[in-house]
C-alpha positions in Angstrom: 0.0 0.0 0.0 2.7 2.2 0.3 3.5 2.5 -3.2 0.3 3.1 -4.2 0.2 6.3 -1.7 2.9 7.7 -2.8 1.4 7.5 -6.1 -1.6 9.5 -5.0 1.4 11.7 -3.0 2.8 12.8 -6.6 -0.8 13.6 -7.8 -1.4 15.6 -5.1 1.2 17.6 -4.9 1.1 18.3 -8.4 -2.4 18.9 -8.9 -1.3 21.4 -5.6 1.5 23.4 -7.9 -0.6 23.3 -11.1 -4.2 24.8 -9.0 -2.4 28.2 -8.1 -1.0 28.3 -11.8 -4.1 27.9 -13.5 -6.0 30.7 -11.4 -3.4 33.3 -12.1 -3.2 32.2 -16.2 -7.0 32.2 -16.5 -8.6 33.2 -13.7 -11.5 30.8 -14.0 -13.1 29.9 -11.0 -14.6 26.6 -11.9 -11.7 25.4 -13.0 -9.5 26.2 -10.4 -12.3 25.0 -7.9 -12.1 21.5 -9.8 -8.5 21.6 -9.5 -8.7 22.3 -5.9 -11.2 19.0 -5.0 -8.5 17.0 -6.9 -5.8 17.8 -5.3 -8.1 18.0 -1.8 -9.1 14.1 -3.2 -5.7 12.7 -3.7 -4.3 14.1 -0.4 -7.5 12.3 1.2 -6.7 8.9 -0.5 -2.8 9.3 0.1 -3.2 9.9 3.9 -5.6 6.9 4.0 -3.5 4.6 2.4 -0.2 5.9 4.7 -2.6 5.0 7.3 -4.0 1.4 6.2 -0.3 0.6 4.9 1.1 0.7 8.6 -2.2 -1.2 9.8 -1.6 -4.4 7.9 1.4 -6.6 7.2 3.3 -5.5 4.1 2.2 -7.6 0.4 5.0 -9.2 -0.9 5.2 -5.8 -3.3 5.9 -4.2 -0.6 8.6 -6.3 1.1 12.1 -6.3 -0.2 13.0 -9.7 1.2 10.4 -11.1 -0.5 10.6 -14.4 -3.5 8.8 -14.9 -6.6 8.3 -18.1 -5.5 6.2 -16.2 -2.3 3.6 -15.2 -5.3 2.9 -18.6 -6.8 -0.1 -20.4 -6.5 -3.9 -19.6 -7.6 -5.1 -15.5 -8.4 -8.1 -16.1 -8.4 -11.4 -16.1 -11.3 -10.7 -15.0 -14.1 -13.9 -15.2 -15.8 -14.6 -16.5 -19.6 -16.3 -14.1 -22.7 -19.3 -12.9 -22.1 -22.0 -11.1 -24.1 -23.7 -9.3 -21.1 -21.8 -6.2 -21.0 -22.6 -5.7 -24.5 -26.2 -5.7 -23.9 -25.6 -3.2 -20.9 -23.9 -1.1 -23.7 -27.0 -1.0 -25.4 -29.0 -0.7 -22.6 -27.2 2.7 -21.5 -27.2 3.3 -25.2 -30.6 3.5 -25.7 -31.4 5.3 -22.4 -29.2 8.0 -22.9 -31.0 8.6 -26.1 -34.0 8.8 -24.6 -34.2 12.6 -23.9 -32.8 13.2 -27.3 -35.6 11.2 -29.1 -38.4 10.7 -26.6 -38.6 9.3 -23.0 -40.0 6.2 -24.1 -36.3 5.3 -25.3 -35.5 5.7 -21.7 -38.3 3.5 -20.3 -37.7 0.9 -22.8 -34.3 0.5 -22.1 -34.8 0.5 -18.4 -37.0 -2.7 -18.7 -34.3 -4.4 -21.1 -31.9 -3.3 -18.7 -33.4 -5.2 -16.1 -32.9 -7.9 -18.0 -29.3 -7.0 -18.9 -28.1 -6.5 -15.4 -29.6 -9.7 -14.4 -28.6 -11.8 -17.2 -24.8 -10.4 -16.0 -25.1 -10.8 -12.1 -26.6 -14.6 -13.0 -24.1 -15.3 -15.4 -22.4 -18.4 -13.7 -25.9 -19.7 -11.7 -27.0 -21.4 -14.6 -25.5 -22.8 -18.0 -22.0 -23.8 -18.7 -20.2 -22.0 -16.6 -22.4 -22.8 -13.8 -20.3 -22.8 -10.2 
C-alpha cells in the first residue's frame, strides 16, 4: 500500500502546484475549484492509504525480502467471454437517447436493462459456466 500512496502523493502535490498556476493564467473559477477538489481528493486517499499501509502486514510488493516463488499459486477467477456487457452497452445506449428522441427510449431501455443487469449478475448460476 505504500507505493500506491505515494502515487496518490505525486498527484497531489502536483495537482497542488498546477491549482495556483491555472487561477493566475485564467482566472477561471470553476476550473481552479475542480483543481482544488482534486488535489483536496488525492491528499484524502494518500493519507488513507499511509494510514492502512502501517495497519496491515506488508504484500509481498511491498517487502524487499520477498521471493517470486512467495507469489505462486492460484489468483483467483478469471472469468470467460461474455456477451452481457454488450447488452448493458446498449441498454445505456438506448437510455441515454431517450431525452434526445423521446422518454419512451428511456423506459424501454430501463426494462431491457433489467434484464441485462440480471442476465450479467446470474451469469455463472445457470448454464455452462455454472459454479
Amino acid at each position: 500500500m505504500k507505493a500506491e500512496s505515494w502515487i496518490f502523493i505525486f498527484i497531489g502535490v502536483f495537482l497542488g502546484v498546477v491549482t495556483p498556476v491555472y487561477w493566475f493564467t485564467s482566472h477561471e473559477v470553476i476550473g481552479t475549484m475542480v483543481l482544488l477538489l482534486s488535489t483536496a481528493f488525492a491528499g484524502m486517499v494518500s493519507v488513507y492509504f499511509l494510514i492502512q499501509s502501517r495497519k496491515m502486514d506488508p504484500r509481498l510488493e511491498d517487502r524487499k525480502d520477498a521471493e517470486i516463488i512467495e507469489g505462486a499459486g492460484e489468483l483467483g477467477f478469471f472469468p470467460p467471454s461474455s456477451i452481457w456487457p454488450f447488452w448493458c452497452a446498449v441498454v445505456l445506449a438506448l437510455m441515454i437517447l431517450g431525452p434526445v428522441f423521446g422518454w419512451w427510449l428511456t423506459l424501454l431501455g430501463g426494462a431491457v436493462g433489467i434484464w441485462a443487469l440480471s442476465g450479467w449478475a446470474y451469469e455463472y448460476y445457470r448454464g455452462h459456466y455454472q459454479h
